[in-house]
TITITI-245766 format. One record per residue (C-alpha): residue in one letter; x, y, z; residue number from 1. Coordinates in Angstrom, 1 decimal. Layout:
REM residues N
A|X|Y|Z|NUM
...
REM end
This chain:
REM residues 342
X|11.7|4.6|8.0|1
X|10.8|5.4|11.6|2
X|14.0|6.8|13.4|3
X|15.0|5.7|16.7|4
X|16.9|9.4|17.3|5
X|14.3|12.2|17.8|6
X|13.1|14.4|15.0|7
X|13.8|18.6|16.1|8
X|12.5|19.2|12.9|9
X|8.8|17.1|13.3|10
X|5.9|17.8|16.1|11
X|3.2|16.4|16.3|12
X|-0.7|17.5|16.9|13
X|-3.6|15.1|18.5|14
X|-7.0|16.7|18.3|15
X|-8.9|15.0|21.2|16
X|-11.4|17.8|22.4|17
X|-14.7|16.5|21.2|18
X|-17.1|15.1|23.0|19
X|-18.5|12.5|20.0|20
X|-22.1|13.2|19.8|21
X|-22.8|9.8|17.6|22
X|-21.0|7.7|20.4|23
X|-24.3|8.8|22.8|24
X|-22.3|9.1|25.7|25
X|-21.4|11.3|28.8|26
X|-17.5|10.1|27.9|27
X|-14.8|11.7|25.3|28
X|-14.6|9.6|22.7|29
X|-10.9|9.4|22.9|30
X|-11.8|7.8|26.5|31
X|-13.5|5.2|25.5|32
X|-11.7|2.0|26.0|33
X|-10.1|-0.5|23.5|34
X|-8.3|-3.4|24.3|35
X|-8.7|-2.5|27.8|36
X|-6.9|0.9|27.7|37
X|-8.3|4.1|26.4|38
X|-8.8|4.4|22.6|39
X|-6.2|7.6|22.4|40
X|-3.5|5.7|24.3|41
X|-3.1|4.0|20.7|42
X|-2.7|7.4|18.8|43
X|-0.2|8.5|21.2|44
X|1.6|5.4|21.4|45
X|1.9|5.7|17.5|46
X|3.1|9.3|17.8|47
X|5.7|8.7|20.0|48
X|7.4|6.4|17.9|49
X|7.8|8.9|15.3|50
X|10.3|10.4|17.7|51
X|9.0|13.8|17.5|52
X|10.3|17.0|19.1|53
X|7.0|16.8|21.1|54
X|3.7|16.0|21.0|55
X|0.9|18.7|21.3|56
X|-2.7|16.8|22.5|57
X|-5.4|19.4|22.2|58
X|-8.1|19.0|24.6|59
X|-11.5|20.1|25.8|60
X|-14.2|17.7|26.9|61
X|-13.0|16.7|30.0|62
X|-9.6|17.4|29.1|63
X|-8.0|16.2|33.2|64
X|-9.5|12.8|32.6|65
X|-8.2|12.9|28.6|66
X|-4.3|14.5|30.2|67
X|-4.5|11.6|32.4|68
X|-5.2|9.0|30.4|69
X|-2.3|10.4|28.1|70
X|0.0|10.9|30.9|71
X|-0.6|6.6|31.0|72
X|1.2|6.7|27.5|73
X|3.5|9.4|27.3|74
X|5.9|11.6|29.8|75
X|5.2|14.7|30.9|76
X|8.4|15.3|29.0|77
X|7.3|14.6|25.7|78
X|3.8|16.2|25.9|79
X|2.4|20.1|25.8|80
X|-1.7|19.8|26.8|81
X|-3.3|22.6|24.6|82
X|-7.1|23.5|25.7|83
X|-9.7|24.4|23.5|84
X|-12.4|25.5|25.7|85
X|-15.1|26.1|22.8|86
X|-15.1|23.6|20.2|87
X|-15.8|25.5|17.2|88
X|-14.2|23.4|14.9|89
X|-11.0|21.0|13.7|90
X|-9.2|24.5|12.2|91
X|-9.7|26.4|15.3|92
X|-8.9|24.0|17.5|93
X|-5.2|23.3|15.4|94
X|-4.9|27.0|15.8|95
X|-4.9|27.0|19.6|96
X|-1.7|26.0|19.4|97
X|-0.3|28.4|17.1|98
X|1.7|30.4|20.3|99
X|3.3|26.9|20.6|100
X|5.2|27.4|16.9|101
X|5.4|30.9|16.3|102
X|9.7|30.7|16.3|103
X|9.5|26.9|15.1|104
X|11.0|25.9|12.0|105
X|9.0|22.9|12.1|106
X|6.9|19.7|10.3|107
X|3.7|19.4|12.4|108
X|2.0|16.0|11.8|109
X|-1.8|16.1|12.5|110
X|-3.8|13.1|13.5|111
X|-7.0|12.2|15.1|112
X|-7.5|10.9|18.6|113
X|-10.2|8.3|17.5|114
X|-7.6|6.4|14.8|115
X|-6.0|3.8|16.9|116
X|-4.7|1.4|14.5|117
X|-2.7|4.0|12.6|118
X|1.0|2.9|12.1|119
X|4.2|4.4|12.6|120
X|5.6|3.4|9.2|121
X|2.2|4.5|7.5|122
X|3.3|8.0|9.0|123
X|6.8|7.6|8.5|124
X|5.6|7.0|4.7|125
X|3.8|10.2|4.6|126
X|6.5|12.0|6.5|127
X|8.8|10.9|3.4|128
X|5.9|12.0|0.8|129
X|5.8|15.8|2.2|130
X|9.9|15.8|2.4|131
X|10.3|14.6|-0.9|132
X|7.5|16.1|-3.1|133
X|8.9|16.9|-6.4|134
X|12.0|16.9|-5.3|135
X|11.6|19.8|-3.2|136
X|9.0|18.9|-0.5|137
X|5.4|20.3|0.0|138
X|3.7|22.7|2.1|139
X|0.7|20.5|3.1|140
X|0.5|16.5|2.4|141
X|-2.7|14.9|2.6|142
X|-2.9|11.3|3.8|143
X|-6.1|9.2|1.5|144
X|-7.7|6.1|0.8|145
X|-9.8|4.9|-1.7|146
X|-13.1|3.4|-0.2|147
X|-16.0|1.5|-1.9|148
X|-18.7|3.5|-0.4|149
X|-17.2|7.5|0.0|150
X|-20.7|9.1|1.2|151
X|-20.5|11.1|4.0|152
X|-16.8|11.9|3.4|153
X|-14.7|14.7|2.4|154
X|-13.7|14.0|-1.6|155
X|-9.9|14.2|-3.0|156
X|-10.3|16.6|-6.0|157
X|-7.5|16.5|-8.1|158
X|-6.4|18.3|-12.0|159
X|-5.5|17.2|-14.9|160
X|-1.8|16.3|-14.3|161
X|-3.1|14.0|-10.8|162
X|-2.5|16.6|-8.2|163
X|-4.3|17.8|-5.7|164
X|-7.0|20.4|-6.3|165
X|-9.3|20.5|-3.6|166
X|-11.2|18.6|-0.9|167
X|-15.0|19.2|-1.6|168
X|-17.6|17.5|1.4|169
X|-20.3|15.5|1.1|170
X|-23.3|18.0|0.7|171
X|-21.0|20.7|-2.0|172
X|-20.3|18.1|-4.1|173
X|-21.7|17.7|-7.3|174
X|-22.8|14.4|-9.0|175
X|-19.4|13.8|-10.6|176
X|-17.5|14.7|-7.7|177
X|-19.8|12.7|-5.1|178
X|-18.5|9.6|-7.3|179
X|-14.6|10.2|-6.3|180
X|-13.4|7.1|-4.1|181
X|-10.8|8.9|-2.8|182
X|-11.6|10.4|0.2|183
X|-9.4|12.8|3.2|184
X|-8.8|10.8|5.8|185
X|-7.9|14.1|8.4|186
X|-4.2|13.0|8.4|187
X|-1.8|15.7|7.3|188
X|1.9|17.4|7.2|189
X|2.1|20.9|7.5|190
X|5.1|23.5|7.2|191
X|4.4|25.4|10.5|192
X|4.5|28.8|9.7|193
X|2.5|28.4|6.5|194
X|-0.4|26.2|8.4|195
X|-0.8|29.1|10.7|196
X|-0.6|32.0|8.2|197
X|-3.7|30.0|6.2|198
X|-5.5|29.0|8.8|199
X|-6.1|33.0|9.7|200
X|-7.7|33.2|6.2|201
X|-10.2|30.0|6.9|202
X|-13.8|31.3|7.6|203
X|-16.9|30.3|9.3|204
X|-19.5|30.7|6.9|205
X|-21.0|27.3|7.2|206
X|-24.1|25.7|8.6|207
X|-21.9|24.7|11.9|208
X|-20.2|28.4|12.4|209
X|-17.1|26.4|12.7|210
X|-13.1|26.8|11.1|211
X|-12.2|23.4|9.2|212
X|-9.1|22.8|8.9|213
X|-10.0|20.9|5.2|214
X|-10.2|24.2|4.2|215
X|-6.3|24.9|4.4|216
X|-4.9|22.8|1.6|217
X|-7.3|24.8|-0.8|218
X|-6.4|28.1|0.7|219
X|-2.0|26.6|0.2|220
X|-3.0|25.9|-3.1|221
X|-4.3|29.0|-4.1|222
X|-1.6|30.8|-3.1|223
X|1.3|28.7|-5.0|224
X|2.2|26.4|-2.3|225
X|2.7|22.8|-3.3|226
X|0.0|20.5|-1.6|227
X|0.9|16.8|-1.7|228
X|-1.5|13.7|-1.9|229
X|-0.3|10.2|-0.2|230
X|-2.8|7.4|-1.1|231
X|-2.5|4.6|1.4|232
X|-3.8|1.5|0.3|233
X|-5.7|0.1|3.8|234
X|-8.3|2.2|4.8|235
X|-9.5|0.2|8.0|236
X|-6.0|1.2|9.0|237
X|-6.9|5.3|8.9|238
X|-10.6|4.5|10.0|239
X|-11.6|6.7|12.9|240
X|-14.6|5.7|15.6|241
X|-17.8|7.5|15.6|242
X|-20.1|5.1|16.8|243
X|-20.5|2.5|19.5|244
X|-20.6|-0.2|16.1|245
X|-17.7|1.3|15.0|246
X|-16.0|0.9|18.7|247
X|-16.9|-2.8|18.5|248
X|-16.0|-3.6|15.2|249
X|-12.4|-1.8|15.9|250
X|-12.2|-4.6|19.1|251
X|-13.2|-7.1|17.3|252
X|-9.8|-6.0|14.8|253
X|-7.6|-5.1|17.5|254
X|-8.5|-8.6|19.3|255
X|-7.6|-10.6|16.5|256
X|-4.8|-8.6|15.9|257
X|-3.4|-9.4|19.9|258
X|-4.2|-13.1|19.5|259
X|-2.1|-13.4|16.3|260
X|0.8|-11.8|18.4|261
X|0.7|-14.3|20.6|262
X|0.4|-17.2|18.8|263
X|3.3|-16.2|16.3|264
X|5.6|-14.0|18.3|265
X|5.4|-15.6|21.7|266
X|3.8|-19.7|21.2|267
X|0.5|-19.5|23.1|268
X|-1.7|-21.9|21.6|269
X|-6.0|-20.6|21.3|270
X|-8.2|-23.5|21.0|271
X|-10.4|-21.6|19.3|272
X|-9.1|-17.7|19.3|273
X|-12.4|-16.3|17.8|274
X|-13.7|-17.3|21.3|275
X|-11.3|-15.4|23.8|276
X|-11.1|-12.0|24.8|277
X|-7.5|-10.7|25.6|278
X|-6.3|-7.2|26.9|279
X|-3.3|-5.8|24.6|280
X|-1.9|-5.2|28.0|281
X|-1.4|-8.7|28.5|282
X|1.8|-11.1|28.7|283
X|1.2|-14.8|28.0|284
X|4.5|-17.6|28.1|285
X|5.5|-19.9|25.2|286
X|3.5|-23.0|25.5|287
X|0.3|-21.8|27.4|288
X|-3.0|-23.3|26.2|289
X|-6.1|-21.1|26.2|290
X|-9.1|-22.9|26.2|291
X|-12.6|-21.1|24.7|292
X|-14.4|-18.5|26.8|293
X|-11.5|-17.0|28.5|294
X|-11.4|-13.4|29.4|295
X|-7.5|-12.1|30.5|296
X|-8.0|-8.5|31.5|297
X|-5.5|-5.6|33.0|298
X|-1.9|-5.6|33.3|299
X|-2.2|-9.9|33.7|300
X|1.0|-11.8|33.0|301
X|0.8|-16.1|32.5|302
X|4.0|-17.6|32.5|303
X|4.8|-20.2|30.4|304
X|3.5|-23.7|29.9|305
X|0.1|-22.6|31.6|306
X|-3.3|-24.3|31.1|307
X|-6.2|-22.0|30.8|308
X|-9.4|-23.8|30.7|309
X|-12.8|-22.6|29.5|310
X|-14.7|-20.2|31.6|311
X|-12.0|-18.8|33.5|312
X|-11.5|-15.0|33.5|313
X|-8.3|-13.4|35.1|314
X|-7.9|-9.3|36.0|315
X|-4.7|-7.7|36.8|316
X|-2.9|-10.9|38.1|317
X|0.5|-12.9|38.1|318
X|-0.3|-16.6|37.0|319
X|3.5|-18.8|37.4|320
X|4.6|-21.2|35.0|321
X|3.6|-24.8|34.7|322
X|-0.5|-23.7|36.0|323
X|-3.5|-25.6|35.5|324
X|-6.4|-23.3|35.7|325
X|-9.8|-25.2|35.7|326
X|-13.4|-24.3|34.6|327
X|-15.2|-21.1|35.6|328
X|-12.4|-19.8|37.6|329
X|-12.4|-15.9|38.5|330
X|-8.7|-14.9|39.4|331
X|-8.6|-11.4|40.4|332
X|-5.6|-9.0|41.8|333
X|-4.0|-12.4|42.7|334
X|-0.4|-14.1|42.3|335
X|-0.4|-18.2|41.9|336
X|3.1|-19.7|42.3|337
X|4.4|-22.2|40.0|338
X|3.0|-25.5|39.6|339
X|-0.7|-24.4|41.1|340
X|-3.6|-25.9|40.2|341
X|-6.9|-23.6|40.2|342
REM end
């Protein structure tokens, strides 16, 4: 259950630092925007309702423009900005915040800057999983899916008796293991001071030179800690963005996901909604027609009873109640009083 009183037992841990080599762009992926806002605003926005003691974003590529964009989401209050200046991996970047936690008593949640559609119940869910693991809660809990096509992604390994043994990557794996489904999705609970203890023992010895943190759980393990599994059952819900086809099929998700929020929630009326692009940012009144080919962009609010006809695209504006907006309009920065006609 997500709690509306804040947690002084849970933090939470964005990695954000990488640049994103497969989006083939100057831009941090986390900047890249969705829905009109940038792609981590999502992630933090998710975070934040898990009512945590505070959020830790760890940054690197340019980190100012990444703080900003988080500062957009989140008060300063509720946010520590933790650089990694080299990124030599996901383990070495968690451990840059390890001066953060060393007297902390603490839950740290880790999640991915590039997951926006993750939910605050999925992690309240998983929250519940590591707190309650055989009755005594577990060291390290790993959220997973189960995906048709696994290749290319980390594989849940587990015993006999169903629990976890291991995460084994694409190019270790052996035949039997590259046929697992279930697959790490980089979402985890970890006890503080036992994360930070392990991840001293994690080594580089890899192609990359780089500290993973998958290699933490296995290292728990082998020391007697208890290591959880959660198996979610949507994985387009835990499904980071590496590419730019990735980006668009994420809009494409979100969009739909906006216009069904409107039509259900607040009685806007899409002629045909497969044809309309809407910023999540927006705020459209009870009765308002959207005709096909509309773009509503920015921080726009349409009050209600509003026509919006084909063509028509409208940025970071206030549209009054009772408008008729004809064909091919471009409304930007504007205010139209009640009763208009465009």
């Amino acid at each position: 259950m997500v709690t509306s009183q804040t947690q002084p037992n849970l933090s939470v841990l964005i990695l954000a630092a990488g640049l994103g080599t497969r989006m083939r762009s100057n831009i941090a992926k986390v900047l890249h925007p969705l829905g009109g806002v940038p792609m981590i605003n999502y992630v933090c926005r998710t975070a934040s309702a898990l009512m945590p003691e505070k959020i830790y974003v760890i940054v690197g590529h340019q980190g100012e423009d990444v703080r900003k964009a988080v500062l957009q989401e989140l008060d300063e209050t509720q946010v520590e900005f933790v650089w990694q200046t080299e990124q030599l991996g996901t383990g070495h970047a968690v451990s840059m915040a390890q001066k953060f936690f060393e007297s902390k008593d603490t839950t740290v949640l880790i999640l991915s800057g590039d997951v926006p559609l993750i939910r605050p119940t999925t992690l309240a869910a998983l929250l519940q999983k590591h707190r309650s693991h055989k009755d005594k809660g577990a060291t390290c809990t790993i959220l997973t899916v189960r995906v048709d096509d696994p290749t290319g992604y980390g594989r849940i390994v587990r015993d006999d008796s169903g629990f976890f043994l291991k995460i084994v990557e694409q190019k270790d794996a052996s035949e039997e293991e590259k046929s697992i489904k279930e697959i790490n999705t980089g979402i985890y609970c970890f006890e503080a001071s036992k994360l930070f203890r392990a991840l001293a023992k994690v080594k580089n010895n890899n192609s990359q030179r780089e500290f993973y943190l998958t290699d933490v759980p296995f290292i728990l393990r082998e020391e007697g800690e208890e290591v959880a599994i959660y198996l979610h059952g949507d994985p387009k819900e835990v499904s980071g963005i590496n590419n730019r086809m990735e980006l668009a099929e994420m809009e494409q998700i979100l969009r739909r996901k906006i216009i069904k929020r409107l039509m259900i929630e607040s009685g806007v009326t899409f002629i045909d909604p497969s044809n309309v692009y809407i910023n999540e940012l927006a705020i459209i009144g009870k009765d308002t027609i959207i005709y096909p080919n509309v773009t509503i962009e920015g921080a726009t609010e349409i009050g209600e009873g509003c026509v919006i006809r084909s063509g028509t695209r409208i940025s970071n504006s206030r549209i009054g109640r009772n408008v008729e907006i004809l064909d091919n309009c471009l409304i930007s920065d504007s205010e139209i009083e009640d009763g208009c006609t465009i």
